[in-house]
C-alpha positions as CSV (number, residue, x, y, z in Angstrom):
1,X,38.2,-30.7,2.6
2,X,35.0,-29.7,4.4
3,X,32.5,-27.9,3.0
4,X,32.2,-24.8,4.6
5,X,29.3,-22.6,5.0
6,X,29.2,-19.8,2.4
7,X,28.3,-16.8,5.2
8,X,30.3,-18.2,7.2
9,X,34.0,-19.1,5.5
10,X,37.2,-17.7,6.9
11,X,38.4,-14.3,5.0
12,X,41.6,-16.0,4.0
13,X,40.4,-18.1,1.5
14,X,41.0,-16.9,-2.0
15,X,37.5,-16.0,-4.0
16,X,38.3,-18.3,-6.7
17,X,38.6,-21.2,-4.4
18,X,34.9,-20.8,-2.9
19,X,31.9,-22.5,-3.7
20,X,29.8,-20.9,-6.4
21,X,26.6,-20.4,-5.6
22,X,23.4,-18.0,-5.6
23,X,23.7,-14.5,-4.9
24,X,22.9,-13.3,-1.1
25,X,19.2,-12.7,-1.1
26,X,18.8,-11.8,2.5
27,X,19.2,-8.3,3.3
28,X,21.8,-8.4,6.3
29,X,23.4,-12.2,7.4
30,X,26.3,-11.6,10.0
31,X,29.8,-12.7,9.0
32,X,32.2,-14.5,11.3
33,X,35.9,-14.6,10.1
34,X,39.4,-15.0,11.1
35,X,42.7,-13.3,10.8
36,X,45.4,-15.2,9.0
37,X,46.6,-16.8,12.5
38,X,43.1,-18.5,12.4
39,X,42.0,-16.1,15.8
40,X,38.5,-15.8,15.4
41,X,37.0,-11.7,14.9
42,X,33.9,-9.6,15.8
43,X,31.1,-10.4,13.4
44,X,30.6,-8.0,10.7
45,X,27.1,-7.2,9.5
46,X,27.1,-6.9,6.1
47,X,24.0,-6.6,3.4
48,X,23.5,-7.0,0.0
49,X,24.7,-3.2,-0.7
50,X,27.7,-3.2,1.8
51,X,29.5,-6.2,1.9
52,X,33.4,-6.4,3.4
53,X,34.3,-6.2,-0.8
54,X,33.2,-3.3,-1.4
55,X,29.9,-1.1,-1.7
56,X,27.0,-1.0,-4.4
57,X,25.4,3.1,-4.6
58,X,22.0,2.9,-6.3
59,X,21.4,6.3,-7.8
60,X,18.2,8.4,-7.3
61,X,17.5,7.9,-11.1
62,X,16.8,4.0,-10.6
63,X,14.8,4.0,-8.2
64,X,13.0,6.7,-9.8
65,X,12.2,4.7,-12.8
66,X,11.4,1.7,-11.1
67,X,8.6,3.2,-9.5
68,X,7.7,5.3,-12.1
69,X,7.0,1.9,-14.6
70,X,5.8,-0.1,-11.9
71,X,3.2,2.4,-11.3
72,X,2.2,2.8,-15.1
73,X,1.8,-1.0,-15.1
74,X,-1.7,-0.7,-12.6
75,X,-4.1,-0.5,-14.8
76,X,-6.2,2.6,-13.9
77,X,-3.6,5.1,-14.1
78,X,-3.8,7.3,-17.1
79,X,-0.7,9.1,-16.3
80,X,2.4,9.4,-14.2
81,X,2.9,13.4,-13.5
82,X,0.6,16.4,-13.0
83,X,-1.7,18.5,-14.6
84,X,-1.6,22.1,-15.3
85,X,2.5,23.7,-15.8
86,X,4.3,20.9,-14.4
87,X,2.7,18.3,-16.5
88,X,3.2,20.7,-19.9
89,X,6.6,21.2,-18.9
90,X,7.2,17.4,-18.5
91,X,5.6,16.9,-21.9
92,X,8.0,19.6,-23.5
93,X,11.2,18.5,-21.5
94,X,10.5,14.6,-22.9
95,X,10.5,16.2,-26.8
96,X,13.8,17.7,-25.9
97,X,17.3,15.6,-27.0
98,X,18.2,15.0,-23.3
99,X,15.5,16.6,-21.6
100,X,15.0,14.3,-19.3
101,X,13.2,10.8,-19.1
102,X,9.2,10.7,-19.1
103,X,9.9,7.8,-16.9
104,X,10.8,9.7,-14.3
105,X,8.1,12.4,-14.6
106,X,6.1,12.9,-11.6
107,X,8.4,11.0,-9.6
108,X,10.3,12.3,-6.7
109,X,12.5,9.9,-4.4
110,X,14.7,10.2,-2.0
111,X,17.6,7.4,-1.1
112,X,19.4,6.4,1.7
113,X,22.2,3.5,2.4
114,X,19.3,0.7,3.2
115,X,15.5,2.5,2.9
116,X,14.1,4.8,0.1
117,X,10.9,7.1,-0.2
118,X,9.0,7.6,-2.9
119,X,6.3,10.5,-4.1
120,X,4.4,10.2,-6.8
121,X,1.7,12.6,-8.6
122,X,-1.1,10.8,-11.5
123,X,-3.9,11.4,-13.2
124,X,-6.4,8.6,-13.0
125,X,-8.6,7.0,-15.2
126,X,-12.8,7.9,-15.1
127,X,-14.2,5.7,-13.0
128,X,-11.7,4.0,-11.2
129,X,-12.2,3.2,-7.1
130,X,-9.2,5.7,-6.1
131,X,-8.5,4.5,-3.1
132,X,-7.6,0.9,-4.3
133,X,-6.0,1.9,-7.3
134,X,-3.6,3.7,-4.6
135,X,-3.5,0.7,-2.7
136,X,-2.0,-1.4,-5.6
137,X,0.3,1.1,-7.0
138,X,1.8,1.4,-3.5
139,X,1.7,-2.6,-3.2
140,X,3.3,-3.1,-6.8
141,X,6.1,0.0,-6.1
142,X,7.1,-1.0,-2.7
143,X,7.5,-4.7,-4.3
144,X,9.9,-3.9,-7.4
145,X,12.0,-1.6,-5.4
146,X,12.5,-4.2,-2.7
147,X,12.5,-7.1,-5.2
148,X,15.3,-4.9,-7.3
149,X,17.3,-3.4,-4.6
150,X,16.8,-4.6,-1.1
151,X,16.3,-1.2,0.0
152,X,13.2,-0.9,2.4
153,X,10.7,1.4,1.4
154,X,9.9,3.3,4.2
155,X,6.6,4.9,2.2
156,X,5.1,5.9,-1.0
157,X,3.4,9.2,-1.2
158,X,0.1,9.9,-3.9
159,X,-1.3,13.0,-5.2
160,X,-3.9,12.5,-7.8
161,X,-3.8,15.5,-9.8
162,X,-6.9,15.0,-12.1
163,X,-9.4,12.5,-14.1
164,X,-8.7,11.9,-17.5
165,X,-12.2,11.7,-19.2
166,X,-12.7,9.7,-22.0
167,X,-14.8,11.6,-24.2
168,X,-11.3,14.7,-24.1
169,X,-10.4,16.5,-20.6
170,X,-11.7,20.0,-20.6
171,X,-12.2,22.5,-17.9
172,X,-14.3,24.3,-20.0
173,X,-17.7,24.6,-18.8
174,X,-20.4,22.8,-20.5
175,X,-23.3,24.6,-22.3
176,X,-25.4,26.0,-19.8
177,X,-29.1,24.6,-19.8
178,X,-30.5,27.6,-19.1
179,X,-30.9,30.7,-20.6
């Protein structure tokens, strides 16, 4: 029997009678089949998410959390979410049985069938160059979510909120000098 191309095998074979091999790890390969009179049909396009079997939905959540931990990973970052009520209200919600996951806390995405978007607002650490910190979080956030899902990222969206001091983050004003 000869070994047939696994993108490009008939549909009438049975599953259980084709080669085993690695997952598909390109994001769209074009399909030729045939109908059971061996007449050859239109190409189908299928991806990793939408194959001729059936369909895989990633829910907002994931990606959500992926970028939420691959951003707390960059060293730099004191913390995922803002300052002021939203942040507090995080912080209370997470204390809460089933208030919600701090994972996800300052992280807003939105999901489509192949591309995702992702906004995110931190609190940085004293000190740190923001605009490369922003540059690797992006980097390392675009990566996992690609690397995990196939989806494109179309963009990833920073608001840095505040900088976490280390001697205690007050916005109370300091002794004056003067009297």
């Amino acid at each position: 029997m000869p070994q047939m191309n696994h993108q490009a095998r008939p549909r009438s074979i049975a599953a259980s009678a084709l080669p085993k091999g690695p997952p598909m790890t390109s994001a769209i390969s074009n399909v030729q089949g045939s109908d059971s009179a061996g007449n050859a049909v239109e190409p189908v396009t299928e991806t990793v998410l939408v194959t001729t079997h059936g369909t895989t939905s990633i829910a907002d959540i994931v990606i959500a959390k992926i970028a939420g931990l691959a951003t707390r990973e960059i060293a730099g970052v004191y913390r995922v979410g803002g300052r002021g009520a939203a942040g507090t209200f995080g912080s209370i919600r997470q204390k809460i049985p089933g208030g919600g996951s701090g994972l996800t806390a300052g992280v807003a995405v939105e999901v489509g069938a192949r591309q995702s978007a992702v906004d995110l607002d931190i609190v940085v650490e004293y000190g740190v160059e923001i605009g490369e910190l922003t540059k690797a979080i992006r980097r390392n956030v675009i990566s996992a979510i690609e690397r995990m899902t196939t989806l494109e990222v179309t963009e990833v969206n920073i608001v840095v909120h505040d900088v976490h001091l280390p001697q205690g983050d007050t916005d109370e004003p300091a002794d004056s000098r003067v009297e």
